[in-house]
Structure formats: structure tokens, C-alpha cells
Biopython code that builds the backbone (N, CA, C, O; Angstrom):
import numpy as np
from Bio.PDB.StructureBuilder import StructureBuilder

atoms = [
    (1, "UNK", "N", (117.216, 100.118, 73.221)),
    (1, "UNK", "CA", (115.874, 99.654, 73.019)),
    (1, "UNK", "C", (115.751, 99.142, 71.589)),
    (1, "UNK", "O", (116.302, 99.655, 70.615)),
    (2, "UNK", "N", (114.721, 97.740, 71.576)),
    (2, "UNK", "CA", (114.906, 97.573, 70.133)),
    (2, "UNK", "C", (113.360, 97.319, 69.568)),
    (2, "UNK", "O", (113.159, 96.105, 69.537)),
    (3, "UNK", "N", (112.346, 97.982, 69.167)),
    (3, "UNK", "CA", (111.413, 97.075, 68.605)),
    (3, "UNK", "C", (110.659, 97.412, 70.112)),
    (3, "UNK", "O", (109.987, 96.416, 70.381)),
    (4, "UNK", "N", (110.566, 98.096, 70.832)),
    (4, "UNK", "CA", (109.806, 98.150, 72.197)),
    (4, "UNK", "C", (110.567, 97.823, 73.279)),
    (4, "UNK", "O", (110.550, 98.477, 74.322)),
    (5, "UNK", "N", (111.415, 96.588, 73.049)),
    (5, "UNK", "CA", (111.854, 95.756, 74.040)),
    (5, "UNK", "C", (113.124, 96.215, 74.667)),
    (5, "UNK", "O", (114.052, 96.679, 74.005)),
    (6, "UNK", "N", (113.141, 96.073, 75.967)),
    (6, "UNK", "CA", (114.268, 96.704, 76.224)),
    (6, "UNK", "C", (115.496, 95.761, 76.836)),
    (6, "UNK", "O", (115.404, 94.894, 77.704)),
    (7, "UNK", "N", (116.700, 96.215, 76.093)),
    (7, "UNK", "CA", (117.640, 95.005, 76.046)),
    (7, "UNK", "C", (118.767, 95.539, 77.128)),
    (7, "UNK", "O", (119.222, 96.680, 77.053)),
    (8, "UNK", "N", (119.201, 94.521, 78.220)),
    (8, "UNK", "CA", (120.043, 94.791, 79.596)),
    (8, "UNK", "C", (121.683, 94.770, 78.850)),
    (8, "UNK", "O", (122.144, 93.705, 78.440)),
    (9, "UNK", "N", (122.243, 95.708, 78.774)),
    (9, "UNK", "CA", (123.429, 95.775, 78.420)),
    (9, "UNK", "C", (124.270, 95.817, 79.342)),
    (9, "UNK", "O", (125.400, 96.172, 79.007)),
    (10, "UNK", "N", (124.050, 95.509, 80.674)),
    (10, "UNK", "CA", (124.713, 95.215, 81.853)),
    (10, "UNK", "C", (124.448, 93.916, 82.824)),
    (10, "UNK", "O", (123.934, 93.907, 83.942)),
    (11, "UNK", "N", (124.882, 92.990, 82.167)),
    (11, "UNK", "CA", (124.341, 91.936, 82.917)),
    (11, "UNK", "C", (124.571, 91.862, 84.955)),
    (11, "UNK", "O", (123.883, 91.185, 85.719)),
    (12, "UNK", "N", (125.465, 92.572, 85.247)),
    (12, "UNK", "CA", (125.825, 93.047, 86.803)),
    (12, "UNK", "C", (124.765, 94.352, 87.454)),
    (12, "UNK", "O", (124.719, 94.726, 88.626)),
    (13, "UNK", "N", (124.044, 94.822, 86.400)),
    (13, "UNK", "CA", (123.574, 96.253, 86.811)),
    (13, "UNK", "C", (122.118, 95.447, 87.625)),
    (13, "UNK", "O", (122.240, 94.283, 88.007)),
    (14, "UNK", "N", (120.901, 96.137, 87.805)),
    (14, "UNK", "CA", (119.797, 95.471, 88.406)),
    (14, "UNK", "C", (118.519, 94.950, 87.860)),
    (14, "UNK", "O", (117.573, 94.462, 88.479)),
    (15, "UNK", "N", (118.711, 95.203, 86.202)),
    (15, "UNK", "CA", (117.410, 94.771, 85.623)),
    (15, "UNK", "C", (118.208, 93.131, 85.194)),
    (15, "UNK", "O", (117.539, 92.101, 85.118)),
    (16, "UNK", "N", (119.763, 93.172, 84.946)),
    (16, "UNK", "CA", (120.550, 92.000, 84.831)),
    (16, "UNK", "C", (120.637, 90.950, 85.543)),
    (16, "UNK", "O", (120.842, 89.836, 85.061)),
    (17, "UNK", "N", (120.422, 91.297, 87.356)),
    (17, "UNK", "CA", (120.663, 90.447, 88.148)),
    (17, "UNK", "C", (119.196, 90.235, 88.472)),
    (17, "UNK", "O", (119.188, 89.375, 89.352)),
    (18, "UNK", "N", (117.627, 90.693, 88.120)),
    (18, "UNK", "CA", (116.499, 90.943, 88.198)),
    (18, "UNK", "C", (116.387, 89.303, 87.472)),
    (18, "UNK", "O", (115.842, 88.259, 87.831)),
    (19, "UNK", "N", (117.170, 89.692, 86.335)),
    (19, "UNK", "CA", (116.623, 88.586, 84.888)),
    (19, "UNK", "C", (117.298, 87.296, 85.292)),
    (19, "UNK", "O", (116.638, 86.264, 85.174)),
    (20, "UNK", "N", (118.752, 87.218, 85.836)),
    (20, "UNK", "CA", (119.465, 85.894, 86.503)),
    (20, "UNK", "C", (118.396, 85.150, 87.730)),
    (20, "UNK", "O", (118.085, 83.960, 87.784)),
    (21, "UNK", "N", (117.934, 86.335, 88.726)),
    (21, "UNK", "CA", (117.228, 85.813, 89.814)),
    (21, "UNK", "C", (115.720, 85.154, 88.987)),
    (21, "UNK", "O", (115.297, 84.001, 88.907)),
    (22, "UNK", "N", (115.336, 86.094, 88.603)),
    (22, "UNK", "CA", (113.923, 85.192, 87.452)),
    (22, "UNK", "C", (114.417, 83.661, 86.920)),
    (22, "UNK", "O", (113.769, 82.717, 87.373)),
    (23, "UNK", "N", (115.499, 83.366, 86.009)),
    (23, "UNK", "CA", (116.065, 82.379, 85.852)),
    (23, "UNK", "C", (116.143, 81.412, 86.639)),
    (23, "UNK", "O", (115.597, 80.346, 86.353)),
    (24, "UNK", "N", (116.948, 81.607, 87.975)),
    (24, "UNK", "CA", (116.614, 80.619, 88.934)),
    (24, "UNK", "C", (115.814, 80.669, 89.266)),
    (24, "UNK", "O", (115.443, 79.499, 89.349)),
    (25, "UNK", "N", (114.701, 81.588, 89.778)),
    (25, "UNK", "CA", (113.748, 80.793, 90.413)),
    (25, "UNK", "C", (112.904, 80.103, 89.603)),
    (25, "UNK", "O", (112.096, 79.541, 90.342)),
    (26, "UNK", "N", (112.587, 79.761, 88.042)),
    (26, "UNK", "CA", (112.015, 79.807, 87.264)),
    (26, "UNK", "C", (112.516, 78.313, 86.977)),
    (26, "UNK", "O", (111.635, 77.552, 86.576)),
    (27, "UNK", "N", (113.990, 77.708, 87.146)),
    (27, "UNK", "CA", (114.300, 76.527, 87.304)),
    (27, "UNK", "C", (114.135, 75.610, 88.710)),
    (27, "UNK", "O", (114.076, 74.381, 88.677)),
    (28, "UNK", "N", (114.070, 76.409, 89.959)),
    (28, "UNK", "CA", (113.559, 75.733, 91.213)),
    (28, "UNK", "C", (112.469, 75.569, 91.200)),
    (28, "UNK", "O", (112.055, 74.504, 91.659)),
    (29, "UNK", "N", (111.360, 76.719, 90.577)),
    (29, "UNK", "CA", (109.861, 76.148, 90.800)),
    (29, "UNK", "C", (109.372, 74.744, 89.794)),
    (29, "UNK", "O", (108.622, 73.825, 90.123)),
    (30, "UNK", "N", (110.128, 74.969, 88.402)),
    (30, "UNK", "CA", (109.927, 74.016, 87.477)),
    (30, "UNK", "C", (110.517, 72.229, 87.923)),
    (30, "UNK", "O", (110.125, 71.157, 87.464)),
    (31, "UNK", "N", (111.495, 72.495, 88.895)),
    (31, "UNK", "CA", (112.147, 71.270, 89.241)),
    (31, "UNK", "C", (110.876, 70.385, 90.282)),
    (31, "UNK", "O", (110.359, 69.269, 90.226)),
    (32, "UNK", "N", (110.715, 71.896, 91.441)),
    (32, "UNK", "CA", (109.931, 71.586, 92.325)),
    (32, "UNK", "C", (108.375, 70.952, 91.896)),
    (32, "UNK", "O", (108.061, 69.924, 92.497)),
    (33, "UNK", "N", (107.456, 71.463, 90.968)),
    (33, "UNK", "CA", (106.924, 70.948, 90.465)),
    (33, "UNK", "C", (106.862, 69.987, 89.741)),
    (33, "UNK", "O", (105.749, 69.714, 89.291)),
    (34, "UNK", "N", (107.933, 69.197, 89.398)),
    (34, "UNK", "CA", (108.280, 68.126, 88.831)),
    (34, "UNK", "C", (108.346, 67.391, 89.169)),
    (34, "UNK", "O", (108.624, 66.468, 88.403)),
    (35, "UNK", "N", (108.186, 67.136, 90.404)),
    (35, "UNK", "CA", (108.708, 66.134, 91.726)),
    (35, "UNK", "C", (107.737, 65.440, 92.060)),
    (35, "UNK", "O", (106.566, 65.670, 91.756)),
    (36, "UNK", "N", (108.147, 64.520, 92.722)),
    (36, "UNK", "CA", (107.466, 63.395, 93.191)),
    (36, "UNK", "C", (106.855, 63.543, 94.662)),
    (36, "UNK", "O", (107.689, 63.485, 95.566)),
    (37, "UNK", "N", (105.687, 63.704, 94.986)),
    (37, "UNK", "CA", (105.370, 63.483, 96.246)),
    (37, "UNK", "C", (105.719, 62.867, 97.207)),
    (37, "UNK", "O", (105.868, 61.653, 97.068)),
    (38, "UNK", "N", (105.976, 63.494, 98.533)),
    (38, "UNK", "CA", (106.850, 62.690, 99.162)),
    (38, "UNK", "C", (106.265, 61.944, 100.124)),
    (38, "UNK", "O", (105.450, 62.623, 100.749)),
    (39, "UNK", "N", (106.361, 60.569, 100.591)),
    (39, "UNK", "CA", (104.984, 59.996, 101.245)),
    (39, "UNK", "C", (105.252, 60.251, 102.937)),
    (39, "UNK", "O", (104.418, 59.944, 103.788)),
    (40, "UNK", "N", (106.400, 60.787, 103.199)),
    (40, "UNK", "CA", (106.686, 61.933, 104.579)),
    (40, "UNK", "C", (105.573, 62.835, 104.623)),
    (40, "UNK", "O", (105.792, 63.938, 104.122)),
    (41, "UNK", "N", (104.238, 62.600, 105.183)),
    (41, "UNK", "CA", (103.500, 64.242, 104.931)),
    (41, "UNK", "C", (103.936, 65.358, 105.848)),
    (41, "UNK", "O", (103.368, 66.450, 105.865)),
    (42, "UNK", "N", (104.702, 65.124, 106.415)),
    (42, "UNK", "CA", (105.730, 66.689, 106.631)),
    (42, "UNK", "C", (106.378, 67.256, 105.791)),
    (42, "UNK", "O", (106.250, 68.427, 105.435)),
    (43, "UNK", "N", (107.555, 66.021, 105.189)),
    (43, "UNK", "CA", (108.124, 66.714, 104.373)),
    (43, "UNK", "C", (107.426, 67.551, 103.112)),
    (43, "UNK", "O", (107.708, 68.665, 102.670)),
    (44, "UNK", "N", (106.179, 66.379, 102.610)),
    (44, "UNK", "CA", (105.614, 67.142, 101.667)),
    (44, "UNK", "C", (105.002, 68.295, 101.890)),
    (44, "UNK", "O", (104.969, 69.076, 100.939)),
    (45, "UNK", "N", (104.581, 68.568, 102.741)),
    (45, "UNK", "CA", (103.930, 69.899, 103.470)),
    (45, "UNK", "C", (104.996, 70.487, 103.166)),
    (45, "UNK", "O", (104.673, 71.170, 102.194)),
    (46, "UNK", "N", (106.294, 70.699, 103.417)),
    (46, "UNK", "CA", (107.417, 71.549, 103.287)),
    (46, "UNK", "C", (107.845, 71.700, 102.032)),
    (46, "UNK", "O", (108.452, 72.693, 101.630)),
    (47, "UNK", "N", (107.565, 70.781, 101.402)),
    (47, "UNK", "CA", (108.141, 70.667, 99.953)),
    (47, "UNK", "C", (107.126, 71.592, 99.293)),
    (47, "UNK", "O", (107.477, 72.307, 98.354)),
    (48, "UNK", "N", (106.091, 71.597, 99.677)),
    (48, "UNK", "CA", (104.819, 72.296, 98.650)),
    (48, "UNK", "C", (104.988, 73.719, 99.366)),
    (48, "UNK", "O", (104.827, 74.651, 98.578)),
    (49, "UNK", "N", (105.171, 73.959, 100.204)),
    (49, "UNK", "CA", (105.321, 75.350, 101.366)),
    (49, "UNK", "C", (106.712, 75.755, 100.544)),
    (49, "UNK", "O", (106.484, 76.895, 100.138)),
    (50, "UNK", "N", (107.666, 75.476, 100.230)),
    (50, "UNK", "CA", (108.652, 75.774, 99.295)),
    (50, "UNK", "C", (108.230, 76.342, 97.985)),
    (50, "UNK", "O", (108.284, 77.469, 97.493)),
    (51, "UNK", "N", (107.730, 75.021, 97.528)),
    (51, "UNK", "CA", (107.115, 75.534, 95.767)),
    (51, "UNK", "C", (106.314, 76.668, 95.961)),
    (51, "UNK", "O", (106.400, 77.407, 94.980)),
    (52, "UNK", "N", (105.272, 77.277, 97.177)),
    (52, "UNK", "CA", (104.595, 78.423, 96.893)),
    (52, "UNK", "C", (105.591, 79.446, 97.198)),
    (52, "UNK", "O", (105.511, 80.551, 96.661)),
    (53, "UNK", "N", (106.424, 79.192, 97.934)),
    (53, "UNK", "CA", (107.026, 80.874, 98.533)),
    (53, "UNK", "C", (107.966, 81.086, 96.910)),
    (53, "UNK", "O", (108.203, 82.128, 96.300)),
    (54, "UNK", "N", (108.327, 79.703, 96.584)),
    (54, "UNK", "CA", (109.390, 80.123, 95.197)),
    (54, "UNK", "C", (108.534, 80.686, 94.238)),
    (54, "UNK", "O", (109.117, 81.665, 93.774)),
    (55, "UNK", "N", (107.467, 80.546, 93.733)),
    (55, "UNK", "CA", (106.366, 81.127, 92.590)),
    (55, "UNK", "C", (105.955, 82.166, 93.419)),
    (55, "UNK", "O", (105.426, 83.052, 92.747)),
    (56, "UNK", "N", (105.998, 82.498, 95.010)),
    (56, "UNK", "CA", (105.957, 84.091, 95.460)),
    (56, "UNK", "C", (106.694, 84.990, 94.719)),
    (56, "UNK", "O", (106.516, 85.807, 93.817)),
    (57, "UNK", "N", (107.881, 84.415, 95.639)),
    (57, "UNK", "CA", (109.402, 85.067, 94.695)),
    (57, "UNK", "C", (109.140, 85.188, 93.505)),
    (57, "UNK", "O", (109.022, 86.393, 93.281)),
    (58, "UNK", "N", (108.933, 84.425, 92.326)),
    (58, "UNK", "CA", (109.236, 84.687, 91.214)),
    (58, "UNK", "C", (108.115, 85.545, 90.711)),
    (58, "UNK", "O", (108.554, 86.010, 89.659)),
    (59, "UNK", "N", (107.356, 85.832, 90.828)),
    (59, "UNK", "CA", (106.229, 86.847, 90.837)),
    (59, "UNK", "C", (106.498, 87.995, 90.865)),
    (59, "UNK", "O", (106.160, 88.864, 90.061)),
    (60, "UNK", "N", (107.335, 88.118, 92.096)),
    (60, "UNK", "CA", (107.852, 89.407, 92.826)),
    (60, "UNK", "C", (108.909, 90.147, 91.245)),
    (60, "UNK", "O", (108.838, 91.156, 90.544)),
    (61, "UNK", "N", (109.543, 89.273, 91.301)),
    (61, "UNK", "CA", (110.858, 89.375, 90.676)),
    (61, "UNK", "C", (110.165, 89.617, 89.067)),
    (61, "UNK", "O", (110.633, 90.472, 88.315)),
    (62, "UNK", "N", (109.256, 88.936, 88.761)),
    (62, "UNK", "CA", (109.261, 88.974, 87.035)),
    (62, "UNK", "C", (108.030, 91.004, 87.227)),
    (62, "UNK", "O", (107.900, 91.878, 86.370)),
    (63, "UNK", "N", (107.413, 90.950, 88.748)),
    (63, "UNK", "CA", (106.965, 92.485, 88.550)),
    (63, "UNK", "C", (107.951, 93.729, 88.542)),
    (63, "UNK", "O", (107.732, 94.908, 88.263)),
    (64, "UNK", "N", (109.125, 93.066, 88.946)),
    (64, "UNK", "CA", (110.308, 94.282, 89.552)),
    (64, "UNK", "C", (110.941, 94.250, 88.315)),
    (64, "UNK", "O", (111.571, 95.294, 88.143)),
    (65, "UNK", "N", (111.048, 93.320, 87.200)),
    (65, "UNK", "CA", (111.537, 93.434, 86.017)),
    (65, "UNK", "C", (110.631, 94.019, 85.448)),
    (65, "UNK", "O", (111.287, 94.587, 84.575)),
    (66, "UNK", "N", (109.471, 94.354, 85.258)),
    (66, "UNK", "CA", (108.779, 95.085, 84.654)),
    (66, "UNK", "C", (108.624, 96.556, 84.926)),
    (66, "UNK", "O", (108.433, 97.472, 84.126)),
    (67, "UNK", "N", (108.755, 96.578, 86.297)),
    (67, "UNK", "CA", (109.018, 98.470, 86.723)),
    (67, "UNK", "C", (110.289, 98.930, 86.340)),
    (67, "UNK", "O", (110.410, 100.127, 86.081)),
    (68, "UNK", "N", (111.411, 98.056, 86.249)),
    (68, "UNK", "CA", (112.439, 98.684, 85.938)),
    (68, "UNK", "C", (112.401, 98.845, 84.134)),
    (68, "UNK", "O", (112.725, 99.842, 83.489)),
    (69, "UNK", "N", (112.121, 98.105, 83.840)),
    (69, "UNK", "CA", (112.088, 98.087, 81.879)),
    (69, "UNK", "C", (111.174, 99.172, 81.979)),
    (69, "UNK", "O", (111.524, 100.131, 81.291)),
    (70, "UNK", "N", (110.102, 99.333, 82.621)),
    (70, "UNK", "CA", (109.442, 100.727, 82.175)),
    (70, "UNK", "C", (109.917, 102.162, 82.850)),
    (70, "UNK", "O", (109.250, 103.137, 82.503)),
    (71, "UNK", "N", (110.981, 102.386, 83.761)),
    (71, "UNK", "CA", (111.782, 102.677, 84.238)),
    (71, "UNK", "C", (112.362, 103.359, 83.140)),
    (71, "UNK", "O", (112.379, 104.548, 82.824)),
    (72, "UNK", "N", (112.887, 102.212, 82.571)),
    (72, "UNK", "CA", (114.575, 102.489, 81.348)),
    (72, "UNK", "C", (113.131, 103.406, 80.163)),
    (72, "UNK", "O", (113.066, 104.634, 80.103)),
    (73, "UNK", "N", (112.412, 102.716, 79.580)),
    (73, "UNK", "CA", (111.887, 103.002, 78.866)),
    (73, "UNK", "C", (111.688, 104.396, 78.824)),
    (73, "UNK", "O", (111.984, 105.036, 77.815)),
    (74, "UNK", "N", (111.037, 105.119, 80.208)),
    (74, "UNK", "CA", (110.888, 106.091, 80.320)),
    (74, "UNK", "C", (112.167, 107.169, 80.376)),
    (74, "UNK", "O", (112.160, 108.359, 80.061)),
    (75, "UNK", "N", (113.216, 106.387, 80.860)),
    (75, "UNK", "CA", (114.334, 107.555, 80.664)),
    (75, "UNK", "C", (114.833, 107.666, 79.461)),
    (75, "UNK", "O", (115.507, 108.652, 79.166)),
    (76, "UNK", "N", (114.588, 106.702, 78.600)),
    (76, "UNK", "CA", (114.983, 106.678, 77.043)),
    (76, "UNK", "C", (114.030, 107.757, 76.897)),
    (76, "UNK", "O", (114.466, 108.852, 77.254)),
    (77, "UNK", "N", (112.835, 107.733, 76.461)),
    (77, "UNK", "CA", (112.014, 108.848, 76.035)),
    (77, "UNK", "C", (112.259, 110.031, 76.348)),
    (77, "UNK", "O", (112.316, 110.898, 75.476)),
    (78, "UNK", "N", (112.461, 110.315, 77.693)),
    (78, "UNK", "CA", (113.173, 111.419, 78.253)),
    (78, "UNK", "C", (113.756, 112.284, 77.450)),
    (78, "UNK", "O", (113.571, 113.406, 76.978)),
    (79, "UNK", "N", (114.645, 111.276, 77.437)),
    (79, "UNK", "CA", (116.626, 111.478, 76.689)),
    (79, "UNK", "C", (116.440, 111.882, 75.716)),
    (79, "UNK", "O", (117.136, 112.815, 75.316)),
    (80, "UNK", "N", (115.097, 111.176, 74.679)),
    (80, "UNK", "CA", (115.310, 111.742, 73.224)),
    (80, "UNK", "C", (114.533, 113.144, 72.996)),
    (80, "UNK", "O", (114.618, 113.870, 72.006)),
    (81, "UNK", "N", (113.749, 113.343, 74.171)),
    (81, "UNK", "CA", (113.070, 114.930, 74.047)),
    (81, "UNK", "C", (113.829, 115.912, 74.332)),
    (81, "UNK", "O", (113.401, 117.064, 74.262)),
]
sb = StructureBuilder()
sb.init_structure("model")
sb.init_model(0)
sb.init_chain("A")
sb.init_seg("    ")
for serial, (resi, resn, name, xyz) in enumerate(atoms, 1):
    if name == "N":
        sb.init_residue(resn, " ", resi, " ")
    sb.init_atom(name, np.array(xyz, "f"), 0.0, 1.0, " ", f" {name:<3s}", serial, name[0])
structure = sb.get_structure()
């Protein structure tokens, strides 16, 4: 822990692969939003039905990084009592 923050010294463990999955989805929603409407209104229906489930996901994922950092946090405190 440094300063509050708590730093993944296992990039394979689950707050590591928490922070990789945040990453991507964090570059699919940014791509997806970047995009050009598609004048298919199916496809665009699908394309935008994509962009929400990916900002689902990444929601999910940036809250599950937060239970686990407070997780660690708490077993640090633990540890030092």
C-alpha cells in the first residue's frame, strides 16, 4: 500500500486481471463511441446495444476493483494489528 492506494503486485492474481479487463473494456467503449453511425439501422441498433452492454461491463468491473482494493486494504490493517 502506498499513500492509501493500493498497488497489484500480481499482475495474474484478480485485482490484476480486474485492472487488464477495465483496460479493455475502457478501449472498446472509447472506440465504440467514436464511431460513426451506421446508416444500416439494424446494424446501428446493434452497434449502440454493444456500446451499452460494454459500459455495463465496465461498471461492473471498475465496482469489483473497488471491493477487492478495499478487500486488500482491510487485510493490510488486519495484518498490522
Amino acid at each position: 500500500m502506498n499513500g492509501g492506494k493500493v498497488e497489484s503486485t500480481d499482475e495474474n492474481g484478480q485485482l490484476g486481471q480486474t485492472i487488464k479487463e477495465i483496460d479493455r473494456l475502457q478501449g472498446l467503449v472509447d472506440g465504440q463511441k467514436d464511431a460513426k453511425a451506421d446508416p444500416d439501422p439494424q446494424k446501428e441498433k446493434t452497434r449502440v446495444a454493444t456500446l451499452e452492454e460494454n459500459k455495463r461491463l465496465l461498471e461492473l468491473e471498475k465496482g469489483k476493483r473497488q471491493r477487492l482494493e478495499s478487500d486488500i486494504r482491510d487485510a493490510d490493517a488486519e495484518s498490522k494489528s
